[in-house]
C-alpha positions as CSV (number, residue, x, y, z in Angstrom):
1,X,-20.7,11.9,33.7
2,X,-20.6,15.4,35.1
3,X,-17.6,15.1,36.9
4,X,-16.0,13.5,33.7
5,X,-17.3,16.0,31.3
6,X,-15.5,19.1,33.7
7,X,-12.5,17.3,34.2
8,X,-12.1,16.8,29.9
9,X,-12.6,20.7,30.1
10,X,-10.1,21.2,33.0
11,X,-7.7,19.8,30.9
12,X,-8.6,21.4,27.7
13,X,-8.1,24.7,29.1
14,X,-4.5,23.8,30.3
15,X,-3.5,22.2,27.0
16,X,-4.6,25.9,25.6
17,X,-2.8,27.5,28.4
18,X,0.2,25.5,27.9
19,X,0.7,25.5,24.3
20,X,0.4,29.4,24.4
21,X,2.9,29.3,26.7
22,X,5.2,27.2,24.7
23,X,4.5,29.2,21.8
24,X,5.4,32.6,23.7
25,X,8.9,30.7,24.9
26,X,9.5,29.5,21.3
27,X,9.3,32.9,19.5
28,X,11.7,34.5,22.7
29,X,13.8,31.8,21.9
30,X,14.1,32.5,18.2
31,X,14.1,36.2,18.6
32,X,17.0,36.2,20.8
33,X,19.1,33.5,18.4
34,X,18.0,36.5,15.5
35,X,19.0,39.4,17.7
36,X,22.5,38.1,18.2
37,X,23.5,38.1,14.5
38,X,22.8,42.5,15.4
39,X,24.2,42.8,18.3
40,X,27.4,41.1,16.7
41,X,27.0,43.6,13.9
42,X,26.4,40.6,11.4
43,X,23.5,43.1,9.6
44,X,23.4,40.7,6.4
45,X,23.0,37.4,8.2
46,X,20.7,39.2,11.0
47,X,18.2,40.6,8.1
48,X,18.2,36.7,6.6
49,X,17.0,35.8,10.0
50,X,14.4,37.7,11.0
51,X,13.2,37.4,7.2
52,X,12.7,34.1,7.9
53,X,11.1,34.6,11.5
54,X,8.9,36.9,9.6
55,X,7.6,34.5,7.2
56,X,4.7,32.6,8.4
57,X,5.1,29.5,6.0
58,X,8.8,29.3,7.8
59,X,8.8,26.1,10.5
60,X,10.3,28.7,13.3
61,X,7.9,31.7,12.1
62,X,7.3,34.3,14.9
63,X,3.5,34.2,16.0
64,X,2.8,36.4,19.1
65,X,1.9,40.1,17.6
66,X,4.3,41.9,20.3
67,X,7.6,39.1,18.9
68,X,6.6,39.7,15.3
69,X,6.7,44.0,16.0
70,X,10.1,43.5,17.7
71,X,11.9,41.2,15.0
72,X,10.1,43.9,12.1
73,X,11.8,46.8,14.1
74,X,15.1,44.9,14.2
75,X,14.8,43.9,10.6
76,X,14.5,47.6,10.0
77,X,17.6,48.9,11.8
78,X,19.7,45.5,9.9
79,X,18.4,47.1,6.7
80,X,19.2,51.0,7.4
81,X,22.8,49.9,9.0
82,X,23.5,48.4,5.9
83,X,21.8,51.3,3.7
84,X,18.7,49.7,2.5
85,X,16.7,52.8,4.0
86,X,13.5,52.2,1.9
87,X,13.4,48.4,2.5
88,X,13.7,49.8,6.1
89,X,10.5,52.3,5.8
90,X,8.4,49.1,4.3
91,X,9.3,47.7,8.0
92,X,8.9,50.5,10.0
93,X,5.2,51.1,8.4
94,X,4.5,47.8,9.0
95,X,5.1,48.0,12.8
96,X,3.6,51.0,13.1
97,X,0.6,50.1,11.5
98,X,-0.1,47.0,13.6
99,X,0.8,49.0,16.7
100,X,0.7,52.6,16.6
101,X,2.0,53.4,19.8
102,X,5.4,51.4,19.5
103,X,8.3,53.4,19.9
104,X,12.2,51.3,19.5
105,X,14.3,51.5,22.6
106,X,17.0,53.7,22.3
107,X,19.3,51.7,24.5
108,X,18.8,48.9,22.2
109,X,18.7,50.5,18.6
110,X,20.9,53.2,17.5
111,X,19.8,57.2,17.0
112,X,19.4,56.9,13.4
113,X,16.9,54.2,13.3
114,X,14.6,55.9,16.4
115,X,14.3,59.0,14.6
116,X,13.7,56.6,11.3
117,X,10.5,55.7,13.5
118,X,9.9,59.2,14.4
119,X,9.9,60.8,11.2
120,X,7.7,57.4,9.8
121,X,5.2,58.1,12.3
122,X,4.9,61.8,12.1
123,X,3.9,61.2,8.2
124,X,1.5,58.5,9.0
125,X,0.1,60.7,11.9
126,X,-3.2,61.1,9.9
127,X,-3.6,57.7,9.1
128,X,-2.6,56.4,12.8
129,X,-5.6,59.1,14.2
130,X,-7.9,57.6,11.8
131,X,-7.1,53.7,13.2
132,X,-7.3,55.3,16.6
133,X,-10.9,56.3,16.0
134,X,-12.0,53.8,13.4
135,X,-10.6,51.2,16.6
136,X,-12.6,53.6,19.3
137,X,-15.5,53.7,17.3
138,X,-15.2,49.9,17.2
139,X,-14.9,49.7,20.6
140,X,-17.9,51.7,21.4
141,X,-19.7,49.9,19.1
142,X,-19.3,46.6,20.7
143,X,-19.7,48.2,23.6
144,X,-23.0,49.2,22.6
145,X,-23.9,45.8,21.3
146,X,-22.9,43.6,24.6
147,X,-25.3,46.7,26.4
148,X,-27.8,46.4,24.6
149,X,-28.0,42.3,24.7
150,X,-27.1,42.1,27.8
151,X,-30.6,45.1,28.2
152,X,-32.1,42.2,26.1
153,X,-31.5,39.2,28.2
154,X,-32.0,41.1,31.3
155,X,-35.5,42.0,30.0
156,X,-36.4,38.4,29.1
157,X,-35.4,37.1,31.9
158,X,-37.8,39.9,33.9
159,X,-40.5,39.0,31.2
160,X,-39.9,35.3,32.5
161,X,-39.8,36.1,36.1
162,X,-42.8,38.1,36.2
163,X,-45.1,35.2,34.2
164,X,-46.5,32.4,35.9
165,X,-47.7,29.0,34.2
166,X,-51.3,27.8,35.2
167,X,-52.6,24.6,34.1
168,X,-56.6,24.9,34.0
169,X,-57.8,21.7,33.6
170,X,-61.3,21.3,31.7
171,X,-64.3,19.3,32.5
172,X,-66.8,17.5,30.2
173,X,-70.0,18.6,32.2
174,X,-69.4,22.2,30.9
175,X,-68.9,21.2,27.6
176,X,-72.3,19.7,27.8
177,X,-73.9,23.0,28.4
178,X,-75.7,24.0,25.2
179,X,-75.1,28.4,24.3
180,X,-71.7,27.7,23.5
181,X,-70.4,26.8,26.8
182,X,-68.0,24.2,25.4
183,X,-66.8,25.9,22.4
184,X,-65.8,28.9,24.7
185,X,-64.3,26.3,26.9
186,X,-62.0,25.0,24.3
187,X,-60.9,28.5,23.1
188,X,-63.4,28.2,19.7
189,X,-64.3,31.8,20.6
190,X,-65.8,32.4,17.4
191,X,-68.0,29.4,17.2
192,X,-69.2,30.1,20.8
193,X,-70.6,33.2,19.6
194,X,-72.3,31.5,16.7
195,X,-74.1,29.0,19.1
196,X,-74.6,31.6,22.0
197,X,-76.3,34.2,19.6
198,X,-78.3,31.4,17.4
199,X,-79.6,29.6,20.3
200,X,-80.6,32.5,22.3
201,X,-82.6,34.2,18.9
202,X,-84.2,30.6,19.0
203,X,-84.9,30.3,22.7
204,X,-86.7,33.5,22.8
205,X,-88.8,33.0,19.5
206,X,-89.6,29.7,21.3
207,X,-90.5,31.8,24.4
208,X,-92.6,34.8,23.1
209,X,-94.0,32.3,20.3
210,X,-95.7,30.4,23.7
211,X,-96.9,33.7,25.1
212,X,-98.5,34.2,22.1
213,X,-100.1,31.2,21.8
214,X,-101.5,31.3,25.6
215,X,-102.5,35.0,25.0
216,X,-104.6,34.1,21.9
217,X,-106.1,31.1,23.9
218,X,-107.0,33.1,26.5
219,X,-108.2,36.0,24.6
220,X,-110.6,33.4,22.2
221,X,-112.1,31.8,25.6
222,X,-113.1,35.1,27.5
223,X,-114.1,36.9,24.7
224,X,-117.7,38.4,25.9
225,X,-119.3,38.4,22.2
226,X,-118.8,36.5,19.1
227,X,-115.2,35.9,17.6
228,X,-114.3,34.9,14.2
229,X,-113.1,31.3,14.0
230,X,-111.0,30.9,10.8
231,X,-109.4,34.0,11.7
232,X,-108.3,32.7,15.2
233,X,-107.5,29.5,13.8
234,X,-105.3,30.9,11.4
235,X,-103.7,32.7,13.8
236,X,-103.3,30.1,16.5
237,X,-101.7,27.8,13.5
238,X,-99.2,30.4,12.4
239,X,-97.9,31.1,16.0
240,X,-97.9,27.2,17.2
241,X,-96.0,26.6,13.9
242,X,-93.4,29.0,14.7
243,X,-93.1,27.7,18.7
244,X,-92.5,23.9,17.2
245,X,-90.0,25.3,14.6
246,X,-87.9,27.4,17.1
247,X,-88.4,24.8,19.5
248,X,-87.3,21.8,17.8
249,X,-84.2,24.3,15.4
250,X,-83.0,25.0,19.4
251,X,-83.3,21.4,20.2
252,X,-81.2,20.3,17.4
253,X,-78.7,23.1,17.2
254,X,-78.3,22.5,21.2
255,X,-77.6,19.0,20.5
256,X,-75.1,19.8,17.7
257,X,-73.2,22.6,19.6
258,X,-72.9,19.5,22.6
259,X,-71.8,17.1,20.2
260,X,-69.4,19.5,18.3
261,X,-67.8,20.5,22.1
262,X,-67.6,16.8,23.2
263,X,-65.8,15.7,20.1
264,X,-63.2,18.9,20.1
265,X,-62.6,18.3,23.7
266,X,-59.5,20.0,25.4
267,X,-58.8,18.3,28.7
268,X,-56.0,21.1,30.1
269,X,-54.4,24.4,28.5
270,X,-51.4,26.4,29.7
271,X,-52.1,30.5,31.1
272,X,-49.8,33.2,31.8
273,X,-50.2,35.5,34.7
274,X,-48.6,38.2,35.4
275,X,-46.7,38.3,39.2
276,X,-45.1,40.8,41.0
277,X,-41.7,41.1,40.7
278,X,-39.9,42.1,44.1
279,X,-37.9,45.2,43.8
280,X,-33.9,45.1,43.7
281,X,-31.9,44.7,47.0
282,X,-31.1,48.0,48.9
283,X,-28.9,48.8,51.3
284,X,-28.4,52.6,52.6
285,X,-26.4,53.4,56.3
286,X,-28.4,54.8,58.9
287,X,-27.9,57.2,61.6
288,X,-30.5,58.0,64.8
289,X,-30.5,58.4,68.5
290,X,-32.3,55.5,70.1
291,X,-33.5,54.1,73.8
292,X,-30.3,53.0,74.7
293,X,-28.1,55.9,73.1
294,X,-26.6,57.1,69.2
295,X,-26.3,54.3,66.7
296,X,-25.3,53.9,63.3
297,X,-25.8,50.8,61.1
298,X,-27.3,49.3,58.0
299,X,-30.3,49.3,56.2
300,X,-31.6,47.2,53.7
301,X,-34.9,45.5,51.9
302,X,-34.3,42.2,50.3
């Protein structure tokens, strides 16, 4: 299929090649059949024919820019031989506009149609600098634009070069690790803060609700004299209700974070590292004395 598919384009680009180059023979062809009825001095048949080479809905129009400038400038001189001299400057504007630097042959056309041009381009001199720099500033600004993309694609493909794709694979043990492990794990940032920070107010009011409860056991059986009863009990019922309440709100929001990190399982994501990208090649002559005597060579780092 490869093979097929560049030999279709082989021979597109010589059907291309080969039609211009039919098309360049064609309007030499014509020119020269036009150019005769001139050089025979047949001005009124010659301007009929390279009016008709100059019309593009004609079947033998001209089509090359550099054919269609030389049949205008040919059409001009039929029209100022036979006195027509501002048909002739409608021409010669038109050739000079399309190529400001063309200048008639003098062995081919007489004196009085090269200093036609002459004069012609001397009063369309402003105009002509003008294209020159409108065309410049064109050029520069294309210039500019294949720079700058080709700055751009250079830079993406450094961008691309200096990333490297790691597949982390996750595993379902961590994600049954209650504080948020497998929210965190599965990129729910957010939501791993909500479990981490909930549980951990939980498991330390669980905690410190225990100490308090073994402190207040302790204190009640070595107190040396008499202690008040309905005060301790009151006290011992407030703090064990608080360690059963943290303790079983930790149980169930553990279980729930669990669940929650089981159900939105991610079994791999993608990273992007950045990598070292190896300098440019370098090459530079070098020059020394040596064991064995003067040398001179190459250098390079690649």
């Amino acid at each position: 299929m490869t093979k097929l598919r560049s030999v279709s384009i082989l021979l597109a680009v010589l059907a291309v090649s080969f039609t211009g180059a039919l098309a360049r023979a064609d309007d030499a062809t014509e020119l020269e059949r036009a150019k005769s009825s001139y050089d025979a001095g047949r001005y009124a048949e010659g301007i009929e024919r390279f009016r008709e080479l100059l019309n593009p809905a004609a079947p033998n129009a001209l089509h090359e820019p550099s054919a269609i400038g030389r049949a205008r400038a040919y059409y001009a001189a039929c029209l100022i031989a036979l006195g027509r001299s501002d048909e002739a400057d409608v021409e010669i504007e038109k050739v000079i506009r399309q190529n400001p630097v063309f200048s008639p042959d003098p062995v081919a056309f007489p004196g009085k149609v090269v200093d036609r041009f002459i004069e012609i381009k001397s009063r369309l001199k402003g105009e002509i600098e003008a294209a020159f720099r409108a065309r410049a500033a064109a050029e520069q600004a294309a210039k500019a634009s294949v720079e700058r993309q080709q700055r751009e694609y250079i830079e993406h493909l450094q961008r691309l070069a200096s990333q490297e794709t790691v597949v982390v694979r996750h595993s379902r043990w961590v994600a049954m690790i209650p504080f948020g492990a497998g929210q965190f794990q599965n990129g729910q940032s957010e939501l791993g803060y909500v479990f981490l920070l909930a549980e951990s107010a939980l498991a330390v009011t669980s905690v410190v609700s225990y100490v308090v409860h073994a402190g207040l056991v302790a204190d009640f059986s070595t107190a040396p004299g008499p202690v008040d009863v309905p005060q301790f009990t009151s006290q011992l019922s407030t703090v064990t209700a608080v360690n059963r309440y943290s303790t079983g709100a930790l149980g169930v929001l553990a279980v729930a974070g669990i669940l929650h990190a089981q159900l939105t399982f991610v079994p791999e994501v993608q990273e992007f590292r950045q990598r070292a990208i190896p300098p440019p090649p370098t090459v530079a002559p070098k020059i020394g004395v040596g064991p064995s005597g003067f040398y001179f060579g190459l250098g390079g780092q690649f």
